[in-house]
C-alpha positions in Angstrom: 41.5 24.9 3.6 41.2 27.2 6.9 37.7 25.7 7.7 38.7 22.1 6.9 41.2 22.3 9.4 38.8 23.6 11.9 36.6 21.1 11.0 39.2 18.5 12.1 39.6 20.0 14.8 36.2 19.6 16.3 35.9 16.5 14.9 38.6 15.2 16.7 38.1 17.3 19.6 34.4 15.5 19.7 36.1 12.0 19.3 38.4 12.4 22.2 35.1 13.8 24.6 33.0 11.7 23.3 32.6 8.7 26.5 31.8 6.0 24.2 35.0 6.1 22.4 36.7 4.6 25.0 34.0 3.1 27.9 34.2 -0.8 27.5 31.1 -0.8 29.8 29.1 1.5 27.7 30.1 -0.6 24.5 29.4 -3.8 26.0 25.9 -2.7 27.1 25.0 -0.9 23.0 26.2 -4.7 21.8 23.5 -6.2 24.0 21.1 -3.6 23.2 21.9 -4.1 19.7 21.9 -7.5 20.0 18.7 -7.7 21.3 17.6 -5.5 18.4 17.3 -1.7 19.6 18.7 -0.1 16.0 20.1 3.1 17.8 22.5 1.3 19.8 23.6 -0.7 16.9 24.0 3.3 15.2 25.6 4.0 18.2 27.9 1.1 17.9 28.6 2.3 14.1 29.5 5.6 15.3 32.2 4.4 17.4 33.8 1.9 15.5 33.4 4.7 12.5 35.3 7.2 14.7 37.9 5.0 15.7 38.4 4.2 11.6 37.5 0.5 12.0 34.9 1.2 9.1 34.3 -3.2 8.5 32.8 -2.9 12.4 31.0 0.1 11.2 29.8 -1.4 8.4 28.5 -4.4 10.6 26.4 -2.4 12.9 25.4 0.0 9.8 24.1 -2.8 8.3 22.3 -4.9 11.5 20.2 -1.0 12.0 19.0 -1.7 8.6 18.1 -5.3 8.8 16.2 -3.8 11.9 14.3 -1.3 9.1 16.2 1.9 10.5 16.8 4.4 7.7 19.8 5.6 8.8 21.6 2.5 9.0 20.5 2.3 5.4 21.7 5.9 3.9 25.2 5.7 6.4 25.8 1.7 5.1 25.0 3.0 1.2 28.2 5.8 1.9 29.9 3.0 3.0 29.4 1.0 -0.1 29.5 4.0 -2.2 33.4 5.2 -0.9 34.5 2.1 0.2 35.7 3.5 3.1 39.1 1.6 3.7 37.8 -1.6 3.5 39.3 -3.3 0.1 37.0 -4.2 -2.1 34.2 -2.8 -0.4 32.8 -0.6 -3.4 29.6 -1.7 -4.4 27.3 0.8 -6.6 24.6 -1.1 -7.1 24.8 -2.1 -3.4 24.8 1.7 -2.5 21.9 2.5 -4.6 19.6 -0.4 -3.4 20.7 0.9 -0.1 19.6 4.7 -0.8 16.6 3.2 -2.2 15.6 1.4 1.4 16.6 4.6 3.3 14.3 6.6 1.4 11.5 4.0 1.6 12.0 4.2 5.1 12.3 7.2 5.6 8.3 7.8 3.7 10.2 9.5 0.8 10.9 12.0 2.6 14.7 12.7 3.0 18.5 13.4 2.6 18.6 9.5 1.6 15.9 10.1 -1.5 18.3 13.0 -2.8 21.3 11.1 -2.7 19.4 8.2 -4.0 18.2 10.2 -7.1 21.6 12.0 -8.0 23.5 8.7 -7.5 20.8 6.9 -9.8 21.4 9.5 -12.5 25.3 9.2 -12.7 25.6 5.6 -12.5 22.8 6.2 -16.3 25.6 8.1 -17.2 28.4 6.9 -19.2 31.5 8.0 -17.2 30.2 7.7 -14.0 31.9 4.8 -12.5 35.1 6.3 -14.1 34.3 9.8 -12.0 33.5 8.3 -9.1 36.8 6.4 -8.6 38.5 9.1 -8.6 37.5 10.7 -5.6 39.9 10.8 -2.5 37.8 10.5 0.0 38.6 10.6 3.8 35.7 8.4 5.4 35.9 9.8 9.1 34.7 13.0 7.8 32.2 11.6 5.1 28.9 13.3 5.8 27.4 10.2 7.4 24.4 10.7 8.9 23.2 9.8 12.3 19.1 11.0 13.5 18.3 14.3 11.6 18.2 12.6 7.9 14.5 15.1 7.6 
């Protein structure tokens, strides 16, 4: 319990430092870059609005980084699907999965994305998966998403 606490912490600690979390400028500029199809500021983007707990703009920028073939917008939009992440009736296994599935194509099968993929194919085989898996209480700012580093 002691270390989840410090782990808020510095997570919030990070969220307050961090000058994209509050720089209009610098967001305006990551839409354009994004816009104009440069995946990281569309991570970028999803990192913010993630931080700030607005996880449907997340999932929008998540998702554009994977239409632009970026792996991690992939594996960080299949958590999103997978926990829902505050966004009703955003759970979507089979979404999740087929999301995994691109990140670790992506990523040359070589990555956290292709572990996730294969544990999350084998419980949703299993009988009582879906049952276990709505059970969790999960808080999404603190999800593991990933951002660069995946390897």
């Amino acid at each position: 319990m002691k270390f989840l606490l410090i782990l808020l912490f510095f997570i919030e600690l990070y969220a307050e430092s961090n000058p994209l979390n509050n720089n209009l400028t610098n967001i305006n500029e990551l839409s354009f870059n994004c816009d104009i199809g440069q995946s990281e500021a569309c991570l970028n983007l999803a990192k913010v609005y993630r931080m700030k707990t607005n996880y449907a703009k997340a999932a929008f920028f998540y998702e554009k980084a994977c239409d632009l073939k970026d792996r991690y917008g992939c594996y960080n939009l299949g958590l999103i699907y997978e926990y829902g992440c505050g966004i009703e009736g955003f759970i979507d296994y089979e979404k999740a999965l087929s999301l995994y599935s691109k990140a670790c194509i992506l990523g040359k099968n070589n990555n956290e994305a292709c572990k996730v993929m294969k544990k999350f194919k084998k419980c949703i085989e299993e009988e009582n998966c879906y049952q276990r898996l709505e059970t969790r209480i999960v808080d999404c700012k603190i999800l593991p998403l990933e951002y660069g580093g995946l390897e």
